[in-house]
N, C-alpha and C positions, 0 to 999 in steps of 0.2 A: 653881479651876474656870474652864473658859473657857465664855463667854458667845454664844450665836449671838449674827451680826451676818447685822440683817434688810434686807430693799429693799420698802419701800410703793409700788405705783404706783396712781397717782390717789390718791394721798395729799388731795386736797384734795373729795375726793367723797365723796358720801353713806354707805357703808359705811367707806370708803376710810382718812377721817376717824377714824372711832370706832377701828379697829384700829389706826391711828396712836397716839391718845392712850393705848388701853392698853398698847401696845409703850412709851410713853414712861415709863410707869411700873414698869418691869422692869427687870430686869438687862439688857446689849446694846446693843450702837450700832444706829444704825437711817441707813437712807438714803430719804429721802422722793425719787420719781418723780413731777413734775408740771407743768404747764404756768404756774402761777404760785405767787406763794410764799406760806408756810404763814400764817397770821395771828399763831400762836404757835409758839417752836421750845423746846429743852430741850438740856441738856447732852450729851445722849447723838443728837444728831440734828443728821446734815447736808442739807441742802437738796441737791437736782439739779432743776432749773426748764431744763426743755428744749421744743423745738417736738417734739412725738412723729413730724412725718414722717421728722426725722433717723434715727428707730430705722430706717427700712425703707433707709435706706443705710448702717447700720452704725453701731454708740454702743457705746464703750467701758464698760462698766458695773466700777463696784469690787467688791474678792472680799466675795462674801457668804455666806449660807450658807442661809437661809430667805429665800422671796420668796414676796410676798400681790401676788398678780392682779385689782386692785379697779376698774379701767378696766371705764367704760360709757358707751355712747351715750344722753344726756337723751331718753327716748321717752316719751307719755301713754300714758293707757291703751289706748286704739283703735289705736296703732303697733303694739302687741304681738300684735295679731290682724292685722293691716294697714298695710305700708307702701309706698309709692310707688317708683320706680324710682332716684331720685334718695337718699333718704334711704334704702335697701338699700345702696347705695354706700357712703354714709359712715356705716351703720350697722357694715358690713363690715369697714370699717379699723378702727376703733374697738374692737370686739368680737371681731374675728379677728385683723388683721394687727397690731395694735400689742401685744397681748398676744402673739401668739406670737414679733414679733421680739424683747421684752423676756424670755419665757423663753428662746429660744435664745442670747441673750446671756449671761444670769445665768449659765446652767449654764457658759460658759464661763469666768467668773470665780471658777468654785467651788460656787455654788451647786447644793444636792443634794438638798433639800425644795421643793416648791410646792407653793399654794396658788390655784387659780383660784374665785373666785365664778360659778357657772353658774345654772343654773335648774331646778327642778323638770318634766320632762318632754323636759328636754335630749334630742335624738335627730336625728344626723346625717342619718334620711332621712323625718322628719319634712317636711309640706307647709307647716306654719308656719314660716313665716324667723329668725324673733328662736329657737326651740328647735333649731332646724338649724345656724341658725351656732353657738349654744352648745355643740353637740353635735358640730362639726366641729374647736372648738376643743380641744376633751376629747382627741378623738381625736390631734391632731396632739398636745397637750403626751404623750400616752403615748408617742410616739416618740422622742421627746427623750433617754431615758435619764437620767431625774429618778430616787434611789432611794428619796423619799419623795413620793407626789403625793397632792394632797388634794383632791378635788374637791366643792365644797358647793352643793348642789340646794335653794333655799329657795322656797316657793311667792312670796306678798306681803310684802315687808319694811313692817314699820308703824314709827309715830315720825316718818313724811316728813313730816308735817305740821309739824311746828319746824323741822328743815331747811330747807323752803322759806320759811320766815319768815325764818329767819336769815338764807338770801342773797338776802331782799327778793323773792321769785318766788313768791307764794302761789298755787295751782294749785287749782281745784275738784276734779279728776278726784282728785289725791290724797288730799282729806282723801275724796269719796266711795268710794274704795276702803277706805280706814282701816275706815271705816263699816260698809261691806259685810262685810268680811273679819270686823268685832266679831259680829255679828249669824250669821254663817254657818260659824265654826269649830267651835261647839258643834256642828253638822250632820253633821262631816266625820268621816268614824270609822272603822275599819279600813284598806281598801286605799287613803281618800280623805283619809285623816289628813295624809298627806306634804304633801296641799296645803298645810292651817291655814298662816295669816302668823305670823312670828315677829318680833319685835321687833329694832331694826337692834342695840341693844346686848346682846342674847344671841344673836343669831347673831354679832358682832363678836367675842365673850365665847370662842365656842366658835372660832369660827375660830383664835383666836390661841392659845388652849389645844392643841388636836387639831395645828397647826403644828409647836410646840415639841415636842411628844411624837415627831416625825420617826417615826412608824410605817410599813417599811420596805411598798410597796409600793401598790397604786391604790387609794384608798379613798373611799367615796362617803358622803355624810352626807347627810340630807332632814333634814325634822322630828322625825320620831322621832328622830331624833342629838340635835338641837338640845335637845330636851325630854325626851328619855328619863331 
């Protein structure tokens, strides 16, 4: 049996992370994408520690066959209703151009599954910035001629709370979203279900599952996927 061979990028982020360690438990080589190196590696996992501005002049990427799109701009909560001129800029590379130069690359190394993490309400002509860029980026990997794309729309991911302990950055805004999202998911119920947070190791869980299955064509997942 042959084994996909995967590419994590932001391997060393929040989602990014989780999806690694379950890929490292599987069948498949894996190539971690990241700007520094991993704390833990595994037999089946080679490093690539690069400056991401190289992608937008051209990076040779090795043949793979699955790639997870887990690159994200560190934003509070108040970013994602409201950013400044300056942080739109580099929220933009980050969220747009570094993501789509590493799919237009992959696919040329073979890769024919992707996976982008977007956001719940993602929409290209959306007046919100953070759901417009998510929503601009959807749209360009569909141009790509990817034959499996996956696209996961999560409202709040929870568990950042350990996360940001772990890399020494404890954040109020995070643990009061945690908070909020406990108290206000039992609320959210028919068309407003999609919102509910889902925990970063079952959406990590589902990602890497729904991946693997290569189901040929655009496929969108919220919460209801997550939890269904």
């Amino acid at each position: 049996m042959t084994y996909p061979i995967s590419l994590v990028a932001g391997s060393t982020g929040f989602v990014g992370n989780k999806v690694l360690n379950i890929l490292k438990k599987l069948e498949g080589d894996i190539f971690s994408l990241s700007r520094k190196k991993l704390e833990h590696s595994s037999a089946n996992l080679e490093e690539l520690v690069i400056n991401f501005d190289e992608l937008l002049e051209g990076y040779d990427l090795p043949n793979v066959n699955h790639v997870y799109l887990c690159l994200g701009h560190d934003l509070n909560g108040l970013n994602l209703l409201y950013m400044n001129e300056e942080l739109r800029k580099s929220f933009y590379k980050v969220d747009y151009q570094y993501q789509i130069a590493i799919a237009k690359e992959a696919i040329k190394s073979g890769a024919e599954s992707i996976s982008f993490i977007s956001s719940v309400g993602a929409n290209s002509k959306s007046n919100n910035f953070y759901l417009k860029i998510k929503g601009e980026a959807e749209n360009k990997i569909k141009e790509l001629g990817y034959k499996s794309i996956n696209f996961f729309q999560p409202g709040h991911i929870s568990d950042r709370i350990k996360w940001q302990r772990k890399i020494q950055k404890p954040r109020i805004d995070v643990y009061a979203a945690d908070m909020m999202s406990f108290f206000l998911d039992p609320f959210m119920t028919n068309k407003l279900k999609k919102y509910r947070s889902v925990s970063v190791e079952d959406l990590s869980e589902f990602i890497v599952t729904k991946t693997r299955e290569e189901n040929i064509g655009i496929n969108y997942y919220d919460y209801n996927g997550f939890k269904g």
